[in-house]
PDB file as gemmi writes it, atoms N, CA and C in Angstrom:
CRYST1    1.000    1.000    1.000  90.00  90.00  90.00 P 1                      
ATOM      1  N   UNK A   1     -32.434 -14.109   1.157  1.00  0.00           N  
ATOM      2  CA  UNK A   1     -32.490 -12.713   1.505  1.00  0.00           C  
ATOM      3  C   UNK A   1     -32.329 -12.527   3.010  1.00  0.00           C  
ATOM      4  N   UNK A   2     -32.734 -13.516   3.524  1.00  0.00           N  
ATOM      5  CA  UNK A   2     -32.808 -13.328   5.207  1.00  0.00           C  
ATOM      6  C   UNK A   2     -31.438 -13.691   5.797  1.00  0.00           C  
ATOM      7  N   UNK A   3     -30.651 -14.433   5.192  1.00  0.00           N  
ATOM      8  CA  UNK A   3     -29.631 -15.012   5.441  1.00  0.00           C  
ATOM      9  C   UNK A   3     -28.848 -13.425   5.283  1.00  0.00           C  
ATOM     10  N   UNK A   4     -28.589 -13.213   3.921  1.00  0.00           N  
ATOM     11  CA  UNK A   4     -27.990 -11.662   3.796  1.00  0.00           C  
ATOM     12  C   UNK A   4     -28.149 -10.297   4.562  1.00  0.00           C  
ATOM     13  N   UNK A   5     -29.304 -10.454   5.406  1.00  0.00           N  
ATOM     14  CA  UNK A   5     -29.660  -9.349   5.954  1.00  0.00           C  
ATOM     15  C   UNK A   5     -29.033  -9.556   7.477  1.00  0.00           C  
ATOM     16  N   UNK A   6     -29.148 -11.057   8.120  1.00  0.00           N  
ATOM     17  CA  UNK A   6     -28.348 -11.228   9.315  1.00  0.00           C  
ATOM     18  C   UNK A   6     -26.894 -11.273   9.200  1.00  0.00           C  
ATOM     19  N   UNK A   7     -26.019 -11.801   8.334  1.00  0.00           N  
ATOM     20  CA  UNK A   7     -24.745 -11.786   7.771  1.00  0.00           C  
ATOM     21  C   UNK A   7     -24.555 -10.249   7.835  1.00  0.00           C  
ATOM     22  N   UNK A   8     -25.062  -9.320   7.443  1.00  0.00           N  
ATOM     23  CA  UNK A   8     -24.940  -7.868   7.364  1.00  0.00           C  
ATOM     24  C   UNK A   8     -25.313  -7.409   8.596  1.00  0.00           C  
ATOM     25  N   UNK A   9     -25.842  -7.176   9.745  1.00  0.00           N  
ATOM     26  CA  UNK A   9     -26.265  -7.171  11.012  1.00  0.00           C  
ATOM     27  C   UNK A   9     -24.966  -7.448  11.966  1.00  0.00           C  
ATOM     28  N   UNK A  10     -24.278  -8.743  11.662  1.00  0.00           N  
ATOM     29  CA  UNK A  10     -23.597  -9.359  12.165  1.00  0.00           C  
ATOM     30  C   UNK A  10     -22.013  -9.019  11.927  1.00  0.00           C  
ATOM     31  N   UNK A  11     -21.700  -8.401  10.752  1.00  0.00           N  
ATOM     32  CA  UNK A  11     -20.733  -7.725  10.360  1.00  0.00           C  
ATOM     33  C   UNK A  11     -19.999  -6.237  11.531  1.00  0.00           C  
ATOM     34  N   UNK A  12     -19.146  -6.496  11.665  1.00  0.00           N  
ATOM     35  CA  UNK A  12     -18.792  -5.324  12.771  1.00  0.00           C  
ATOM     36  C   UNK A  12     -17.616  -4.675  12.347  1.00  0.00           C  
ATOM     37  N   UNK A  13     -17.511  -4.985  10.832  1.00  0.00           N  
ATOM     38  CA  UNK A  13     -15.648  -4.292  10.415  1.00  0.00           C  
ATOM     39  C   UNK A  13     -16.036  -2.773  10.103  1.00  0.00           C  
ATOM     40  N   UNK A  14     -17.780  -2.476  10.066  1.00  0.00           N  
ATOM     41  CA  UNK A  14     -17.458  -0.890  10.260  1.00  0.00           C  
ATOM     42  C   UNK A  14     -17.443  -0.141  11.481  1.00  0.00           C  
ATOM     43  N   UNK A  15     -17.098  -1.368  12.669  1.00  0.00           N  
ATOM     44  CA  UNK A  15     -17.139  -0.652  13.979  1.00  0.00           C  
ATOM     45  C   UNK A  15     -15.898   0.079  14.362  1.00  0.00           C  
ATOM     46  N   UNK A  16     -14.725  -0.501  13.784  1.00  0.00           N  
ATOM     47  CA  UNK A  16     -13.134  -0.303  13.815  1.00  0.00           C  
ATOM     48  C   UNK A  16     -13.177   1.039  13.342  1.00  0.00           C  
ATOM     49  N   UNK A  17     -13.405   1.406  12.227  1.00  0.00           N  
ATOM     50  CA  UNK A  17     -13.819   2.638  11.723  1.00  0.00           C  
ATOM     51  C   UNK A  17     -14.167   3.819  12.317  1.00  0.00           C  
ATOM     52  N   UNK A  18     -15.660   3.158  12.988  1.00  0.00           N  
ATOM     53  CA  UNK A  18     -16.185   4.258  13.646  1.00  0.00           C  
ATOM     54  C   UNK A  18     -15.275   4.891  15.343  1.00  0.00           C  
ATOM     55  N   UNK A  19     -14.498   3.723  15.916  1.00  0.00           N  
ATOM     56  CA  UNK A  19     -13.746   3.642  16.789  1.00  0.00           C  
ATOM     57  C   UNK A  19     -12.572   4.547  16.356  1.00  0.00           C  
ATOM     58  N   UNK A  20     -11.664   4.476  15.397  1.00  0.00           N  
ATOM     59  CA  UNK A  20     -10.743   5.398  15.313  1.00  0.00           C  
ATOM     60  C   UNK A  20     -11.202   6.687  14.713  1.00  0.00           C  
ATOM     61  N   UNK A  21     -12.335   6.951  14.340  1.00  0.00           N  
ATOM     62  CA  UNK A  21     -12.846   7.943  14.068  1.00  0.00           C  
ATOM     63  C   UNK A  21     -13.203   9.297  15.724  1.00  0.00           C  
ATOM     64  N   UNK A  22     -14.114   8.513  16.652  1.00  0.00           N  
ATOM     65  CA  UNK A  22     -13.945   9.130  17.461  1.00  0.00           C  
ATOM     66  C   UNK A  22     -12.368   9.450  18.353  1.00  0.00           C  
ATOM     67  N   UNK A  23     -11.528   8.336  18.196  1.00  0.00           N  
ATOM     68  CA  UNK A  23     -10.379   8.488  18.930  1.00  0.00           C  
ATOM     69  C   UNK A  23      -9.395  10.023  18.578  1.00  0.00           C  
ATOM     70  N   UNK A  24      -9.712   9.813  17.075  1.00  0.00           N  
ATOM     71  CA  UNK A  24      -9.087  11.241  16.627  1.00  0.00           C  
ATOM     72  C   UNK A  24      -9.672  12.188  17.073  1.00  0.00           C  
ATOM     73  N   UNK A  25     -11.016  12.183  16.951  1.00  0.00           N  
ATOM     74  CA  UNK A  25     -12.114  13.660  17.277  1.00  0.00           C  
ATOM     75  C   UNK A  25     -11.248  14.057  18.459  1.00  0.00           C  
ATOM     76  N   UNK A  26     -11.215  13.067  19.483  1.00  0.00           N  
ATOM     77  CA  UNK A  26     -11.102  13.405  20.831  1.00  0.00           C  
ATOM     78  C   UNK A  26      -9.202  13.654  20.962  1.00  0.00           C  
ATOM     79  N   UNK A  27      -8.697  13.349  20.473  1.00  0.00           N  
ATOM     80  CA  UNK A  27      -6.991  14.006  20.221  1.00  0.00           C  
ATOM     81  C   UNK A  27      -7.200  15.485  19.928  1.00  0.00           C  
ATOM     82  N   UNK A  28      -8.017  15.324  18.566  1.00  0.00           N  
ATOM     83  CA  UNK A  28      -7.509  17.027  18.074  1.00  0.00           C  
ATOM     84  C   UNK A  28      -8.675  17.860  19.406  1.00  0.00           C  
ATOM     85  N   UNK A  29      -9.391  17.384  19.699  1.00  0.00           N  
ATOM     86  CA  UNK A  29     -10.111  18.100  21.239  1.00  0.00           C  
ATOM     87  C   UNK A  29      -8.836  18.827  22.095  1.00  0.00           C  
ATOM     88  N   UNK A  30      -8.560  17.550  22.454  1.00  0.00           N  
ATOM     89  CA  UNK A  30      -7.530  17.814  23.629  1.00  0.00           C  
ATOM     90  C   UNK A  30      -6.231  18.732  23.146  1.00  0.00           C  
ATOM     91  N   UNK A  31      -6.041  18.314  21.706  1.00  0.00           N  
ATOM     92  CA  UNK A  31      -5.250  19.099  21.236  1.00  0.00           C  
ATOM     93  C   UNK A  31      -5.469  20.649  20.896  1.00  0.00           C  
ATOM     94  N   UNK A  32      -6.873  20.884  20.915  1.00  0.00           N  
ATOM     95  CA  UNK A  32      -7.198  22.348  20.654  1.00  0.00           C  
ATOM     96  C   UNK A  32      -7.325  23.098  21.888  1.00  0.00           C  
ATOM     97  N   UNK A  33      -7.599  22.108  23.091  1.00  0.00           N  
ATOM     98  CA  UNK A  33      -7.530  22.985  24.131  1.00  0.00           C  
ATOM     99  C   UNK A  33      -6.444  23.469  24.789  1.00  0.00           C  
ATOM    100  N   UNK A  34      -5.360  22.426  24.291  1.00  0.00           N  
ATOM    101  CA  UNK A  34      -4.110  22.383  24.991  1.00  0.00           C  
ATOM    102  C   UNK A  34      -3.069  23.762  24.166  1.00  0.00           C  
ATOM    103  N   UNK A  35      -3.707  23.783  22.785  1.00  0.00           N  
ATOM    104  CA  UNK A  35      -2.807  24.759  21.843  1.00  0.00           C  
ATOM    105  C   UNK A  35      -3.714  26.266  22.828  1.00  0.00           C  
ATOM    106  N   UNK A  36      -5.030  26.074  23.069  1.00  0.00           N  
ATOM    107  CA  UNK A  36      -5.450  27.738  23.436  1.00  0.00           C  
ATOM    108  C   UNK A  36      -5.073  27.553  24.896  1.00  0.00           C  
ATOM    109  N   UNK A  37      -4.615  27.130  25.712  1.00  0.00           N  
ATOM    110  CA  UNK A  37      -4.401  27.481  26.741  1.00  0.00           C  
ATOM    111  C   UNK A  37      -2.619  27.547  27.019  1.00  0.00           C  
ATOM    112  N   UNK A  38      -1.870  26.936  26.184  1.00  0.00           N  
ATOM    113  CA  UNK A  38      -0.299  27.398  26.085  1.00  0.00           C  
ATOM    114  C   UNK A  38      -0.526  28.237  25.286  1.00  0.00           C  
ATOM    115  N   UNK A  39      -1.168  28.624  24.577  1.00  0.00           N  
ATOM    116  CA  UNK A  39      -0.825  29.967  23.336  1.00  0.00           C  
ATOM    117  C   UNK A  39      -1.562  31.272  24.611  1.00  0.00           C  
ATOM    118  N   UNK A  40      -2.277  31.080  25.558  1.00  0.00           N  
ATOM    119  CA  UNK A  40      -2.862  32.469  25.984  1.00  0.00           C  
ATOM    120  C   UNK A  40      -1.407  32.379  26.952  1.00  0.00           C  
ATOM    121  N   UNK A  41      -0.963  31.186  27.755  1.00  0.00           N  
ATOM    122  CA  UNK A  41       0.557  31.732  28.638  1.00  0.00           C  
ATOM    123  C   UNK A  41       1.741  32.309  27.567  1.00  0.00           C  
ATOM    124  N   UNK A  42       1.912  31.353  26.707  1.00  0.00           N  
ATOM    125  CA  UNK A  42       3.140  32.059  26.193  1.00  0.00           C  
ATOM    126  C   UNK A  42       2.842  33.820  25.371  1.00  0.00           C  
ATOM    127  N   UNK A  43       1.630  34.327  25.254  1.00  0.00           N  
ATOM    128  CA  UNK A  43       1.514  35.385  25.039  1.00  0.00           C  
ATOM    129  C   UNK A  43       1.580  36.301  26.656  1.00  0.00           C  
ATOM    130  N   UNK A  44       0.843  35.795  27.541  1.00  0.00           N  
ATOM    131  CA  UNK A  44       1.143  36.488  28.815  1.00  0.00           C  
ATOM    132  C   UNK A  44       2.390  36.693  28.790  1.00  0.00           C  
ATOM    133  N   UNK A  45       3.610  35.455  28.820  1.00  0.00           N  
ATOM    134  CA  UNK A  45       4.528  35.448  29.217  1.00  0.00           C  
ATOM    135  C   UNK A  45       5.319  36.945  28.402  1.00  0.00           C  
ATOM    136  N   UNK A  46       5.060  36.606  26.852  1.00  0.00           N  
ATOM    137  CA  UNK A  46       5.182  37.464  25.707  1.00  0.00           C  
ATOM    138  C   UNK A  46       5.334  39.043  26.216  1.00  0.00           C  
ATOM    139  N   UNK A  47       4.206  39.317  26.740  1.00  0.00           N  
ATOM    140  CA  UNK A  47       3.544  40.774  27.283  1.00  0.00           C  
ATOM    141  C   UNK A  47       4.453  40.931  28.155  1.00  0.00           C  
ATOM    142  N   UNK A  48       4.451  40.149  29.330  1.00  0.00           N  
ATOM    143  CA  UNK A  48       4.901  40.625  30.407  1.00  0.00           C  
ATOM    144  C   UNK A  48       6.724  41.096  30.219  1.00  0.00           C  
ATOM    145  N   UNK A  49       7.470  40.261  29.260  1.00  0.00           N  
ATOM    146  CA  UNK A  49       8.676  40.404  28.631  1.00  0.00           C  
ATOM    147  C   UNK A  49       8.863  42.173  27.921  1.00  0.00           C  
ATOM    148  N   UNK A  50       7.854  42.307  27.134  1.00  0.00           N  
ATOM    149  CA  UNK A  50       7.697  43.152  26.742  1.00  0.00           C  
ATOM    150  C   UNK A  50       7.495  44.696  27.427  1.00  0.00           C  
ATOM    151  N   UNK A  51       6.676  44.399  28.356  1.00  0.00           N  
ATOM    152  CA  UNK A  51       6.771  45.106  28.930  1.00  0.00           C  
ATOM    153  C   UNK A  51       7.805  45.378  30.018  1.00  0.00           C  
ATOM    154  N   UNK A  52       8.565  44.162  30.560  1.00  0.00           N  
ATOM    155  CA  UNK A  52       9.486  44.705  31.579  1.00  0.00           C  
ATOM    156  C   UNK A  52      10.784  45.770  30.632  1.00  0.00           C  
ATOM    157  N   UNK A  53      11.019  45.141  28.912  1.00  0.00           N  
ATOM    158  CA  UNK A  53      11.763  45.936  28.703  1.00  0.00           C  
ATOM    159  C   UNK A  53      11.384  47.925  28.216  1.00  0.00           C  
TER     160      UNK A  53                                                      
END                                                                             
């Protein structure tokens, strides 16, 4: 039993896991900030078009 419990301790293949797990979190992050801050210019840009005509 003791043997099984350090063998399991010692196991790290659910670290890979947890590693590409945050890597994504932090993409679609960057990716959500990056979509609201080109989506508020290209609507400025939008407006300002709009309005010059």
């Amino acid at each position: 039993m003791f043997k099984n419990l350090l063998a399991m301790l010692r196991d790290d293949e659910g670290a890979t896991m947890v590693e590409y797990g945050i890597m994504v979190a932090l993409i679609a992050a960057v990716c959500i900030v990056l979509v609201m801050t080109l989506g508020q210019n290209v609507s400025n840009a939008f407006g300002s078009v709009n309005n010059t005509l």
